[in-house]
C-alpha positions in Angstrom: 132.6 144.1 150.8 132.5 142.8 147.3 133.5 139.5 148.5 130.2 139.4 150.8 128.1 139.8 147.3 125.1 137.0 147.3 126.4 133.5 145.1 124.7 133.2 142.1 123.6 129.9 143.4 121.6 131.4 146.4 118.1 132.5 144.8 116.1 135.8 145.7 116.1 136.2 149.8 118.1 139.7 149.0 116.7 140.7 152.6 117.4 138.0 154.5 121.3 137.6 153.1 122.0 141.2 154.0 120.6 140.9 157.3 122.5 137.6 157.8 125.7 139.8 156.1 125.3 142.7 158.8 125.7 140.4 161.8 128.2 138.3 160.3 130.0 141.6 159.3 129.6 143.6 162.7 132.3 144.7 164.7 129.7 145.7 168.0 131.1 143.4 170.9 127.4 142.8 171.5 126.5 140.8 168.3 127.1 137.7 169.1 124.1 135.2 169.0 122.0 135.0 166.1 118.8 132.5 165.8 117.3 131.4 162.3 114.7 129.0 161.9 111.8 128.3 159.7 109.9 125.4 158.3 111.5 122.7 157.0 113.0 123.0 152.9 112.7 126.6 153.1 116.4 127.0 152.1 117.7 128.0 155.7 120.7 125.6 155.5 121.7 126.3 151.6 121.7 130.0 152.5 123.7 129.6 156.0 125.9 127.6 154.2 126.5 129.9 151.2 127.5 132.3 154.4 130.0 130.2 155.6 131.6 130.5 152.8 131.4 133.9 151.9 133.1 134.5 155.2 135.0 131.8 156.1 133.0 130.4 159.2 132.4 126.9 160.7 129.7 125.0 159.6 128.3 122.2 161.4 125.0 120.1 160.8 123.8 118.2 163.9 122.2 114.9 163.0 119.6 113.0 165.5 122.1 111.1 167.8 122.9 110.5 171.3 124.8 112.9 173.2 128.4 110.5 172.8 127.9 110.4 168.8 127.2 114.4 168.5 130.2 115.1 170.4 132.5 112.8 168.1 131.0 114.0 164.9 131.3 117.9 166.1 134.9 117.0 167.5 135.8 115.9 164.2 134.6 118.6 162.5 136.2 121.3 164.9 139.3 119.6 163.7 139.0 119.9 160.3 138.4 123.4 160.2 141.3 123.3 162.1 143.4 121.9 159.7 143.8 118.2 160.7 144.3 116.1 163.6 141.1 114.6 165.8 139.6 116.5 168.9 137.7 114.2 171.3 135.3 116.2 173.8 134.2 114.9 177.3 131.4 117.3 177.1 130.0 120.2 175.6 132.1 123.2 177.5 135.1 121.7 176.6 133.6 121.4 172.8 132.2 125.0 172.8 135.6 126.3 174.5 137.9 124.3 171.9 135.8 126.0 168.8 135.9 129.4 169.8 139.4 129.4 170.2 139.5 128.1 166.6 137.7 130.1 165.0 138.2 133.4 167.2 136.6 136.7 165.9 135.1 134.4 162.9 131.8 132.9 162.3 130.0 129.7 163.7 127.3 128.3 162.3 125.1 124.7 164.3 122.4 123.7 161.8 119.5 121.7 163.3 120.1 123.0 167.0 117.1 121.2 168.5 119.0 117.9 167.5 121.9 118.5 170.0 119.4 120.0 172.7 116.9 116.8 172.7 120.6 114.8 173.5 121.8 117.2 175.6 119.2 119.3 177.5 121.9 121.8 178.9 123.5 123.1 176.0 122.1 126.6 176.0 123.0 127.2 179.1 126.3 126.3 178.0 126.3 128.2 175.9 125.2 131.1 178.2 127.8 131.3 180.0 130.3 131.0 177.2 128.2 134.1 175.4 128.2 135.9 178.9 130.5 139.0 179.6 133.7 137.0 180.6 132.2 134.0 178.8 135.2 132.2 176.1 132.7 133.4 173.2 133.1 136.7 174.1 136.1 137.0 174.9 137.1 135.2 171.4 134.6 137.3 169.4 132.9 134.7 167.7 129.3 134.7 166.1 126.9 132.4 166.7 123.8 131.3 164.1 121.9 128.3 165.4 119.6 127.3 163.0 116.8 125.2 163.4 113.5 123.3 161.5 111.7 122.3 164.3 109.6 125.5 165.1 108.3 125.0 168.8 111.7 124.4 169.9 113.5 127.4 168.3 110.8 129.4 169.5 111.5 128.2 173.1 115.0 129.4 173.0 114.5 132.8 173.9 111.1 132.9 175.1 111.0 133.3 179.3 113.2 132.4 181.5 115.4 130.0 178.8 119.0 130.3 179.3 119.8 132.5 175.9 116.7 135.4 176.1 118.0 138.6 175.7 121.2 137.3 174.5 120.1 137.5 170.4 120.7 140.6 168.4 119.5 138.3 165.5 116.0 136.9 164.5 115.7 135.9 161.3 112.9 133.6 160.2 113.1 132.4 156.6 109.8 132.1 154.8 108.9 130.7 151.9 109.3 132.3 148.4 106.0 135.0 147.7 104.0 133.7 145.0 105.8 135.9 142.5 109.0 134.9 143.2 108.3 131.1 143.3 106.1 131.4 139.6 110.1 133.2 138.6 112.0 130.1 140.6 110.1 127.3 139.0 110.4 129.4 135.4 106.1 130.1 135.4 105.3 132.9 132.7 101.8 131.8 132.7 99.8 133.5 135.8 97.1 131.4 135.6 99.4 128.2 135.7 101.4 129.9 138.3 98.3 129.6 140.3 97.9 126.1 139.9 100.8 124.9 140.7 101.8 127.6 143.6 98.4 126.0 144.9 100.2 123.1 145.5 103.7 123.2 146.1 103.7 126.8 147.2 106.9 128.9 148.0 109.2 126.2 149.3 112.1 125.7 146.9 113.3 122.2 147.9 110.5 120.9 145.7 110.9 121.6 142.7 115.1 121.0 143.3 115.4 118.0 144.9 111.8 116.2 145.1 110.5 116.7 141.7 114.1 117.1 140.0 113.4 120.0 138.2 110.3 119.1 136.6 107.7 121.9 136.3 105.0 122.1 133.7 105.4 123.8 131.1 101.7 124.9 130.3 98.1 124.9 131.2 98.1 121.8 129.1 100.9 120.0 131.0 99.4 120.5 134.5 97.1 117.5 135.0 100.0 115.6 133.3 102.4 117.2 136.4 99.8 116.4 138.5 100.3 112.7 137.8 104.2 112.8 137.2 105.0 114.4 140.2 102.5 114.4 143.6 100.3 111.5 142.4 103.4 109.5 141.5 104.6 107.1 144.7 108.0 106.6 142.8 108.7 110.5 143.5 109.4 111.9 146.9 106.5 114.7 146.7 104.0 111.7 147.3 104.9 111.2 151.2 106.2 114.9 151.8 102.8 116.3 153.4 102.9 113.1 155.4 106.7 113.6 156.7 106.2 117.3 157.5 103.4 116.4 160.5 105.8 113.4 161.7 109.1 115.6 161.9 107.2 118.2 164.2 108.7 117.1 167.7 105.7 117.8 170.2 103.1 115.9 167.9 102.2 112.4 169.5 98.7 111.6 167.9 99.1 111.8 164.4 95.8 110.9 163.4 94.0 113.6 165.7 96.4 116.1 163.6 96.0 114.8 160.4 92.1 115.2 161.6 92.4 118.6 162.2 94.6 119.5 159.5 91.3 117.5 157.3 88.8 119.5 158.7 90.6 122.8 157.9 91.7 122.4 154.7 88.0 120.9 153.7 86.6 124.3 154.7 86.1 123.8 158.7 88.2 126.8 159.9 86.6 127.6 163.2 87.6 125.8 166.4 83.9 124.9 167.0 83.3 123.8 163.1 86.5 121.9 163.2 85.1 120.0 166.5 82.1 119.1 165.1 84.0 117.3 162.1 86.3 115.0 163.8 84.1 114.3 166.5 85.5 116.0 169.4 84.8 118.5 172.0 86.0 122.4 171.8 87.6 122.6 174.3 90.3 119.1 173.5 91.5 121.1 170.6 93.2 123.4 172.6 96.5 121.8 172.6 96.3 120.5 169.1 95.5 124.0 167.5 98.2 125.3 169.7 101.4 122.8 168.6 100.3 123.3 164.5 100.2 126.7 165.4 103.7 126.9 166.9 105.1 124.7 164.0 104.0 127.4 161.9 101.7 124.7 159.9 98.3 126.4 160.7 97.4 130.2 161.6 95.0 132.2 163.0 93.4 134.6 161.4 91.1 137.7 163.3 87.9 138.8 162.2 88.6 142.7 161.6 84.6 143.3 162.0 83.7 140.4 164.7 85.5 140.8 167.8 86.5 137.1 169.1 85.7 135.7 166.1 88.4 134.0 164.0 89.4 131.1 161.5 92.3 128.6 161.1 94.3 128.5 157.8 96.2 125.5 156.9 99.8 127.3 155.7 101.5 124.8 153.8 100.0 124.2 150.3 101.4 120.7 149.9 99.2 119.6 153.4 96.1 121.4 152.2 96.0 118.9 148.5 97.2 115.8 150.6 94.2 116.1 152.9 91.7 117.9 150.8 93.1 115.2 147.5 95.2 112.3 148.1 94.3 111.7 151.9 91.0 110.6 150.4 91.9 109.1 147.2 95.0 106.9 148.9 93.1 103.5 148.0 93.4 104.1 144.1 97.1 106.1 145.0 98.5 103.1 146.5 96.5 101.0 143.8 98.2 102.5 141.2 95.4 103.9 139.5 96.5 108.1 140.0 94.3 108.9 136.9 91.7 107.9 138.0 92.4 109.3 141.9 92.6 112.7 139.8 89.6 112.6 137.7 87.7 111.8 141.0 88.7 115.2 142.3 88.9 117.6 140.0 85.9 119.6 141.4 87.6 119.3 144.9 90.7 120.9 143.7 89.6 124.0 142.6 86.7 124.4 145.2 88.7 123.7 148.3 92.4 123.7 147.0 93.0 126.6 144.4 90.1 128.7 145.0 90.5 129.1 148.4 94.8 129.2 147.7 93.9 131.9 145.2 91.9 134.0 148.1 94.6 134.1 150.0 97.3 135.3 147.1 94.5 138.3 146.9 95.2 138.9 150.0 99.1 138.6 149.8 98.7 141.3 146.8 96.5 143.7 148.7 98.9 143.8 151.7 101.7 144.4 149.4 100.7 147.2 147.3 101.7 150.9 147.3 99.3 153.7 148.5 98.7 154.3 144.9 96.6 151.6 144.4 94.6 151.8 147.7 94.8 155.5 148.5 96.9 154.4 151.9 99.0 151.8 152.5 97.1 149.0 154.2 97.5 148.4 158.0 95.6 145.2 158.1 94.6 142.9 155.3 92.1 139.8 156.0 88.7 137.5 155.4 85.7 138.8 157.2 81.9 138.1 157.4 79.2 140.6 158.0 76.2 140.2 159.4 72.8 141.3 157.1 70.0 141.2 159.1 67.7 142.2 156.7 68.4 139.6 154.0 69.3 137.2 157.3 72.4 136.2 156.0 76.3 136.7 156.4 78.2 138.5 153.3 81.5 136.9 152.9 84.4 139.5 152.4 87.4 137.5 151.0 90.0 140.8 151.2 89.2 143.3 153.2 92.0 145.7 153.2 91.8 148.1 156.5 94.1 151.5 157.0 96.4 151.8 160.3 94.5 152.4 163.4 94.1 156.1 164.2 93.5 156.5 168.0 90.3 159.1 168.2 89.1 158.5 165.2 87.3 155.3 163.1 88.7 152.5 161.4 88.9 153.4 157.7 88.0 150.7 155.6 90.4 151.1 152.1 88.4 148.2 150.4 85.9 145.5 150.4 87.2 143.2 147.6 85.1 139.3 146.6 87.3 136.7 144.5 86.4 134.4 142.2 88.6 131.4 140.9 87.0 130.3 137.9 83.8 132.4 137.6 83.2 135.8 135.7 82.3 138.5 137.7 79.4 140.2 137.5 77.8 143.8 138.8 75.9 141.1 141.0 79.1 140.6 143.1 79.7 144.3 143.7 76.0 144.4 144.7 77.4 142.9 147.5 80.5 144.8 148.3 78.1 147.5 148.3 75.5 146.4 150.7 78.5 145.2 152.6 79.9 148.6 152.7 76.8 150.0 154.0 76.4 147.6 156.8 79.6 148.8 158.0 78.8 152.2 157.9 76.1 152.0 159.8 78.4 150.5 162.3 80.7 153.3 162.8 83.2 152.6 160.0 84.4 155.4 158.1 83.5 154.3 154.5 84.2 157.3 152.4 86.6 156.4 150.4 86.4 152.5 150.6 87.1 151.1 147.1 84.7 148.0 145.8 87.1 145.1 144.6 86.8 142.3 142.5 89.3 139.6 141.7 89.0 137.1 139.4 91.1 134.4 137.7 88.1 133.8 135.0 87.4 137.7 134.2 85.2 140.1 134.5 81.7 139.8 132.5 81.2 143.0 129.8 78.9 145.2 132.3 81.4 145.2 134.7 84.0 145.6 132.6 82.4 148.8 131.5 82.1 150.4 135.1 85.3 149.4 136.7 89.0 150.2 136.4 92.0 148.8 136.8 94.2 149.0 140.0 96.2 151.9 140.3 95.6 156.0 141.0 92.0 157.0 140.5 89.9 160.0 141.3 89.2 160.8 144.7 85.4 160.7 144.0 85.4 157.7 142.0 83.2 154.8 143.0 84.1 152.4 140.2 84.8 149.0 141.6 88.1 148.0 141.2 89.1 144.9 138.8 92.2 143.2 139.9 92.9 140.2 137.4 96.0 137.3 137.0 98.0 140.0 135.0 98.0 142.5 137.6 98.2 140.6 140.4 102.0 139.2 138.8 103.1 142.4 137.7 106.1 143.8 139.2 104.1 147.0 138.8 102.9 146.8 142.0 
């Protein structure tokens, strides 16, 4: 087993190499097929292929070709795994047949699947039958990984009546990097700076490796200057990434009604109706829209815990939440070359509708992740809500509310009500709120009783506040003090 041990090269994703280890590893007859997918530049192919290695497997990248050139380049890669000489394939069962008798009770590994299926439509059921009971896969003991980017299609491969559901005893869906480890893979001390940049580039580690060569900032001081050298800079591959990631998506057609979309959303327009109204269309044509970014994993839907049927949109890429909410509508003076001042133009757009509402959501990333110690439970449910005041005629924004499992027979507990504020102190004004908030939901059934009042802030805490409230972690069961989550403790390991 120590020969399985994670390269040095491959960084964090313990979980995901020991769950790709275990299938590689297992000697059940039934572990054959294995799917991985997840956004493009998430690391899916440098892990698989640190796999291959590790173990010995085939490894094979599909490229976007006809059915004739895919053929040729897998036959010659079946032959050099082989050891020499030159296969040439009439079709895929003879291809698929040929490689499991090479590689017999080893590993195979086809990176970008959907390539080969868009050239040739019946490969998984070929590869059905070969995984079948008297199938040649079985019958070799080869393991299967078929990786994929393009999310609607690996989705499709075992949903229904496709040829390979039920056939999988692997789904493994690499994400990107949590916002602690990417501030520890881009070499961020500095939470506050972690922020910043996290807000733009977020978890996916192919930027900071091959788009932006290793350059990160190095301080608060640097950032604007990173800004410029990096996403504002046309020279550097960052510039046209957001706009690549919507074009590689498969089932998209109109790009400019999803680049309209994707606008609306990130400038604040989360509901289907409030999205509508800004591009100009009805409800009811965003159906299909929603639904493809959605399946791509580039936007998602988020419930209302307190409104039943109610629920927002969330663009989930960083990078295409500054293209539309920044450069999208600074691309004149971009393409000009004036990126000063593009920047300087949008400086208060940044933080209102780029980092203040990224920052919201690492709250909520924090709250979900925290022990019972911090909470008094460990959280069932963590999201945004709104809450109806009919007395001050008004709706109370709760940026993390943090609910307990659902108990049948008895009410939702509410752990906490928490605000966040970017770059504004907090004041006993805000937990004023949380309060009334609290109340509100009382009254509607909730069990309150030990809800905790939360604040996070990136700016601080004013000195009143400071003097009521505590820090995260174990507290008296009676306690009321509202809770002060800051930058520090929402990057400590602590937790």
């Amino acid at each position: 087993m120590e020969a399985l041990v994670k390269p040095d090269r491959v960084f964090d994703r313990d979980r995901e190499w020991a769950g790709l280890v275990r299938f590689a590893t297992s000697s059940s007859p039934d572990v054959r097929l294995g799917i991985v997918s997840g956004r493009r530049r998430q690391g899916k192919t440098f892990l698989l292929d640190a796999l291959a290695d590790v173990v010995g497997g085939f490894f094979f990248t599909a490229t976007d070709a006809t059915e004739v050139e895919s053929l040729a380049s897998f036959g010659a890669a079946v032959a050099a795994y082989a050891g020499g000489g030159r296969y040439a394939f009439r079709d895929w069962d003879e291809a698929l047949e040929r490689l499991f008798a090479v590689v017999g009770g080893g590993l195979v590994v086809i990176d970008e699947f959907p390539y080969l299926t868009k050239a040739s439509p019946s490969l998984p059921s070929v590869l059905q039958r070969a995984l079948d009971p008297r199938g040649y896969a079985r019958r070799a003991g080869t393991r299967v990984l078929l990786c994929g980017s393009a999310m609607s299609v690996m989705g499709r491969l075992l949903s229904g009546s496709a040829p390979l559901r039920g056939r999988a005893s692997l789904e493994l869906v690499v994400k990107p990097l949590g916002y602690r480890e990417a501030a520890r893979f881009w070499g961020i001390e500095d939470p506050r700076l972690a922020v910043l940049t996290h807000a733009i580039v977020g978890g996916t580690p192919a930027y900071r490796r091959e788009f932006v060569a290793g350059d990160a900032p190095v301080s608060v001081e640097d950032f604007d200057s990173w800004v410029l050298r990096t996403m504002l800079n046309p020279q550097v591959p960052l510039f046209r990434e957001a706009r690549y990631l919507l074009a590689e998506e498969t089932e998209i057609r109109d790009v400019a009604l999803y680049h309209a979309v994707l606008g609306a959303i990130s400038g604040g327009h989360t509901t289907r109706g409030g999205i509508a109204n800004t591009i100009g269309r009805s409800s009811t044509d965003l159906g299909h829209p929603l639904s493809v970014l959605e399946g791509s994993q580039l936007i998602i839907r988020e419930a209302d815990p307190f409104n039943r049927g109610k629920s927002v949109y969330r663009v989930a890429e960083p990078l295409i939440v500054f293209y539309e909410a920044i450069m999208r509508r600074e691309w004149t003076r971009l393409e000009r070359g004036n990126p000063e001042a593009a920047w300087r133009n949008s400086s208060a757009t940044f933080l209102s509708q780029v980092v203040g509402p990224h920052f919201e959501g690492i709250c909520r990333d924090w709250a979900m992740s925290v022990g019972p110690e911090v909470f008094g439970d460990l959280p069932g449910h963590v999201a945004a809500a709104a809450i109806s005041d009919p007395r001050e005629k008004r709706q109370i924004q709760i940026d993390v509310a943090v609910l307990a499992p659902e108990e049948t027979g008895r009410p939702r507990r509410i752990l906490s009500l928490g605000e966040v504020k970017w770059d504004r102190t907090m004041t006993a004004g805000h937990v004023d709120r949380l309060r009334r908030a609290r109340e509100l939901l009382s009254a509607k059934g909730y069990d309150t009783r030990q809800t905790i009042l939360t604040c996070y802030s990136g700016a601080g805490f004013d000195e009143n506040l400071r003097a009521v409230g505590t820090g995260p972690g174990p507290r008296p069961k009676e306690s009321d003090s509202p809770m002060l989550v800051d930058l520090n403790a929402l990057y400590s390991e602590m937790w």
